[in-house]
NUNU-484967 format. One record per residue (C-alpha): x, y, z; residue number from 1. Coordinates in steps of 0.05 Angstrom, whole numbers, plus 5000, padded with zeros to 4 digits. Layout:
- c1; c2; c3; resi
- X; Y; Z; NUM .
...
# end
This chain:
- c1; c2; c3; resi
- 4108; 3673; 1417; 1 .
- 4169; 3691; 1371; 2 .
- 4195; 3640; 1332; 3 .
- 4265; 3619; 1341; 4 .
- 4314; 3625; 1279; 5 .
- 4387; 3607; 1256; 6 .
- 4424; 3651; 1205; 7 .
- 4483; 3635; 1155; 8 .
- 4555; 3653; 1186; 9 .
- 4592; 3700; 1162; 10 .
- 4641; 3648; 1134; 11 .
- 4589; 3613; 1090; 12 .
- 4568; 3685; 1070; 13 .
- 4627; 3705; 1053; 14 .
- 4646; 3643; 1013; 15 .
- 4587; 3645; 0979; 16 .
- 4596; 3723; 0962; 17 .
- 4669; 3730; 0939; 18 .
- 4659; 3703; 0863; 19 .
- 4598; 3753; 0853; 20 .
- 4648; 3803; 0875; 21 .
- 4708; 3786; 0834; 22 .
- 4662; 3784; 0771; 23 .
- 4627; 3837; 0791; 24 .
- 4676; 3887; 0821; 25 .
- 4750; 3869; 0811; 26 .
- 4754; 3845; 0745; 27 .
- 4717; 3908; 0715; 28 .
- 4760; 3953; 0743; 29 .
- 4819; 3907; 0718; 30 .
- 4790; 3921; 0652; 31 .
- 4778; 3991; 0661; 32 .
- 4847; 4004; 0691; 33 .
- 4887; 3958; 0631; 34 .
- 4841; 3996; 0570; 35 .
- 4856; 4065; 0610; 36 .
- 4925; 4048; 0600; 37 .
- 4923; 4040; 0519; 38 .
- 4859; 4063; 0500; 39 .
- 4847; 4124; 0543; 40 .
- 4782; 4145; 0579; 41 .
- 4735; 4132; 0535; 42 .
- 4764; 4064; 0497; 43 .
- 4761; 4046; 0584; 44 .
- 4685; 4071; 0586; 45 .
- 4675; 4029; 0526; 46 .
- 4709; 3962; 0548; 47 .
- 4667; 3961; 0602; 48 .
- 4600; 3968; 0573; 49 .
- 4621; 3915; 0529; 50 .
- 4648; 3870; 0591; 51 .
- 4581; 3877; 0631; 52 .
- 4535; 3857; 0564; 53 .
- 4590; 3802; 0550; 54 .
- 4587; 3775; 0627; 55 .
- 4516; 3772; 0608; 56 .
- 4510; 3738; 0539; 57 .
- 4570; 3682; 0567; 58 .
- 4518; 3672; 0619; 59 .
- 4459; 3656; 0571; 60 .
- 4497; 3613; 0525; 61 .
- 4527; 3571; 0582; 62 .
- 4458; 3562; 0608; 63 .
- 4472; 3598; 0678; 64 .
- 4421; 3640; 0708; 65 .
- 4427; 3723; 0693; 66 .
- 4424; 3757; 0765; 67 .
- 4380; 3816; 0757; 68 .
- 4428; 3852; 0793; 69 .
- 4474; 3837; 0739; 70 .
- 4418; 3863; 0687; 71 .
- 4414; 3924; 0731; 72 .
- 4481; 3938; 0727; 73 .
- 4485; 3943; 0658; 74 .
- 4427; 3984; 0643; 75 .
- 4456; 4021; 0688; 76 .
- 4529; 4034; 0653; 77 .
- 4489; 4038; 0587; 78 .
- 4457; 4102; 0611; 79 .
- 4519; 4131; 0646; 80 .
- 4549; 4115; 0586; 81 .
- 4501; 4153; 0538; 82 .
- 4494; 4208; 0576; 83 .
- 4568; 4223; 0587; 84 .
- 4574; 4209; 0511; 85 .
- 4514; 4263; 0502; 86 .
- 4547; 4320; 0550; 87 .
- 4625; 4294; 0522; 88 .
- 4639; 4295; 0592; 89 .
- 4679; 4241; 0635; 90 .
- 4668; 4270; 0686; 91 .
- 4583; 4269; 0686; 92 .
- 4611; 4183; 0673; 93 .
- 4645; 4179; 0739; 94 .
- 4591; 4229; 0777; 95 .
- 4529; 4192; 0763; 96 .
- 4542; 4125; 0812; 97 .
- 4567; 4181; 0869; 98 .
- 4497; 4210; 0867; 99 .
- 4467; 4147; 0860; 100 .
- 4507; 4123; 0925; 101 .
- 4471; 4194; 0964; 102 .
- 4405; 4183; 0940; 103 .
- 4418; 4109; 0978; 104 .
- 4440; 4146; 1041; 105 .
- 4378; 4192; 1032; 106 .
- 4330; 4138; 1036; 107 .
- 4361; 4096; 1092; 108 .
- 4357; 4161; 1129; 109 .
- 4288; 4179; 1117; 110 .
- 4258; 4106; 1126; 111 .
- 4282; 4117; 1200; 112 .
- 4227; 4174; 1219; 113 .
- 4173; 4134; 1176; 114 .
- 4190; 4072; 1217; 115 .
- 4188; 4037; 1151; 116 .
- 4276; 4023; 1166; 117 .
- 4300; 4002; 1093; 118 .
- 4359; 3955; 1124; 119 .
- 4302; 3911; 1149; 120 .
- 4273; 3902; 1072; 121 .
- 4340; 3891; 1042; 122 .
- 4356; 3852; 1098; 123 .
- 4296; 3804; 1089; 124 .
- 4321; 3798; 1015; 125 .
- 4377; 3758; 1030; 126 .
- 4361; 3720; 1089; 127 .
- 4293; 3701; 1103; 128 .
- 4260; 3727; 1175; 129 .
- 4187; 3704; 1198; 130 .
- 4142; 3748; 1194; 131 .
- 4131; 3744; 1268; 132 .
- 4197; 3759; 1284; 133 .
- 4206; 3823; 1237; 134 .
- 4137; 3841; 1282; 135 .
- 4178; 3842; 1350; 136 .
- 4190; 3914; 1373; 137 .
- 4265; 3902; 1389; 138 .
- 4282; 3875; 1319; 139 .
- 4243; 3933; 1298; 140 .
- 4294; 3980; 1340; 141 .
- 4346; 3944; 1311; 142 .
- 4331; 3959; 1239; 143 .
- 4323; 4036; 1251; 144 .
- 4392; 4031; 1281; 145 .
- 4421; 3995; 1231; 146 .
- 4388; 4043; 1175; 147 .
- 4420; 4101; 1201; 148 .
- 4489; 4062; 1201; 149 .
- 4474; 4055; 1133; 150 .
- 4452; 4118; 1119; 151 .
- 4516; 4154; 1147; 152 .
- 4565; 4103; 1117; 153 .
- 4543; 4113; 1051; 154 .
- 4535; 4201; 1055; 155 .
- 4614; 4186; 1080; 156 .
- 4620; 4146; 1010; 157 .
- 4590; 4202; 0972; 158 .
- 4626; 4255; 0999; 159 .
- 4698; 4221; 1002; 160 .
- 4692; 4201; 0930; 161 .
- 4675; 4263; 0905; 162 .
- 4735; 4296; 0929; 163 .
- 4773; 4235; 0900; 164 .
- 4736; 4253; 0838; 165 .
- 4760; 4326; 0836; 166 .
- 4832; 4318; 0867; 167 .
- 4853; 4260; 0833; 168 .
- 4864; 4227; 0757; 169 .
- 4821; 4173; 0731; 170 .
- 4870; 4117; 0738; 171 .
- 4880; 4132; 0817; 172 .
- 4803; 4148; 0828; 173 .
- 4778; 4086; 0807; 174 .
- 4824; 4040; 0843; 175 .
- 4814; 4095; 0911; 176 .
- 4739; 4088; 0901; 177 .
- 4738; 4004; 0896; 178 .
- 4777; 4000; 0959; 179 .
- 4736; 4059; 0984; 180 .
- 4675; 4020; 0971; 181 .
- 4693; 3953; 0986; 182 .
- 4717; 3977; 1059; 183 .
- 4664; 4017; 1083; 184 .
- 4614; 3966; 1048; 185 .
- 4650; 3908; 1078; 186 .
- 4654; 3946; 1148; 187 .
- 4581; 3958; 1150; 188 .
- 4552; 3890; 1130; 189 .
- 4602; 3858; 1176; 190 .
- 4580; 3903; 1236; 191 .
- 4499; 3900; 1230; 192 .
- 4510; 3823; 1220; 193 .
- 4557; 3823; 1288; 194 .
- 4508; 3866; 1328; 195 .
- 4438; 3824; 1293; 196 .
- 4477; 3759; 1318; 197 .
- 4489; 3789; 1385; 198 .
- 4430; 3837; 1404; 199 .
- 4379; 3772; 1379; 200 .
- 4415; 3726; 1418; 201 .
- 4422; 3760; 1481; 202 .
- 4342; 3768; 1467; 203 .
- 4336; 3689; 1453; 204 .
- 4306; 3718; 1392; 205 .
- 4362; 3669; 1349; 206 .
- 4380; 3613; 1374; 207 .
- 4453; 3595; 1408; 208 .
- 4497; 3550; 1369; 209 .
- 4504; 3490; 1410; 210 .
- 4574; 3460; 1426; 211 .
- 4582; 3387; 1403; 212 .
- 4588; 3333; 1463; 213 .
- 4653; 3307; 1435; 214 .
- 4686; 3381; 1429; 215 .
- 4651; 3391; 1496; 216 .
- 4690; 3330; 1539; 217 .
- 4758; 3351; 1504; 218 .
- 4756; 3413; 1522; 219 .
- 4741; 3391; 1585; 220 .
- 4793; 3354; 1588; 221 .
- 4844; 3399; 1566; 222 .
# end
């Protein structure tokens, strides 16, 4: 028998998002975008290397926990960083997370045929499924839909950024490509966690919220 389960709404998810992605996404481009201004490309590749290490350290020394996303992230812009600094090339800077974002794509698309759907393992990082439930054959199907949604959105990333990359300067790039990002992102968390919500519930899979008695009678009657 599958077990019955509740997940977060996309309100409390969304509350509990938005300061991991003002830290973490608009105020480094802020950064970048203000440095670009007076220090030029590089003195903007610079200030945010130092932003993502300093993020870090004012994280230890306040006693909060490092995310090892956040870790990641700046390994991550240490090695763009050295390698553009290596080739004297902005433009190997601003092409690395691109083919990073395709590689994604590429592997949401092949988990599908290997029926091992990579949505459903990230998914089960952030929100907790039994075990039982992941086992059902029609949260299965979802997942394999849901990869390829991935997969597509994020190929549409790659190639839309790169031709920001080549027709456009710096400045205008980086803002296109955080909007770019944040949309198509934003769009494709908000529709797998619409469809999960819906296809599981029509299933009885998750569980209907229940209307309270008191907001029951008034609507009543109203």
């Amino acid at each position: 028998m599958t077990t019955h389960f509740e997940i977060p709404k996309l309100r409390t998810l969304a509350r509990h998002s938005l300061p991991n992605i003002i830290e973490g996404t608009l105020v480094p481009v802020a950064v970048f975008l203000l440095t670009l201004r007076f220090l030029g490309v590089w003195g903007a590749v610079t200030a945010g290397l130092v932003w993502a290490y300093g993020n870090i350290f004012r994280r230890v020394v306040t006693g909060r926990r490092v995310p090892g996303i956040l870790v990641l992230g700046a390994l991550t812009l240490t090695a763009r960083t050295l390698l553009a600094a290596s080739t004297g090339s902005t433009f190997v800077y601003f092409l690395q997370p691109t083919l990073g974002t395709a590689l994604v794509a590429t592997a949401f698309l092949v988990s599908v045929p290997l029926g091992r759907p990579l949505a459903q393992r990230l998914a089960a990082d952030f929100c907790p499924i039994p075990a039982d439930v992941l086992a059902d054959v029609r949260v299965r199907r979802f997942f394999l839909r849901i990869s390829l949604l991935w997969a597509f959105t994020q190929f549409a990333n790659a190639g839309i950024t790169i031709w920001l990359l080549l027709s456009q300067s710096v400045g205008t790039y980086v803002v296109a490509k955080t909007l770019l990002s944040m949309t198509l992102t934003g769009g494709a968390i908000a529709v797998s966690a619409l469809y999960f919500h819906r296809s599981m519930t029509r299933h009885g899979i998750l569980r209907r919220r229940t209307v309270p008695v008191a907001a029951s009678v008034t609507t009543s009657a109203a």
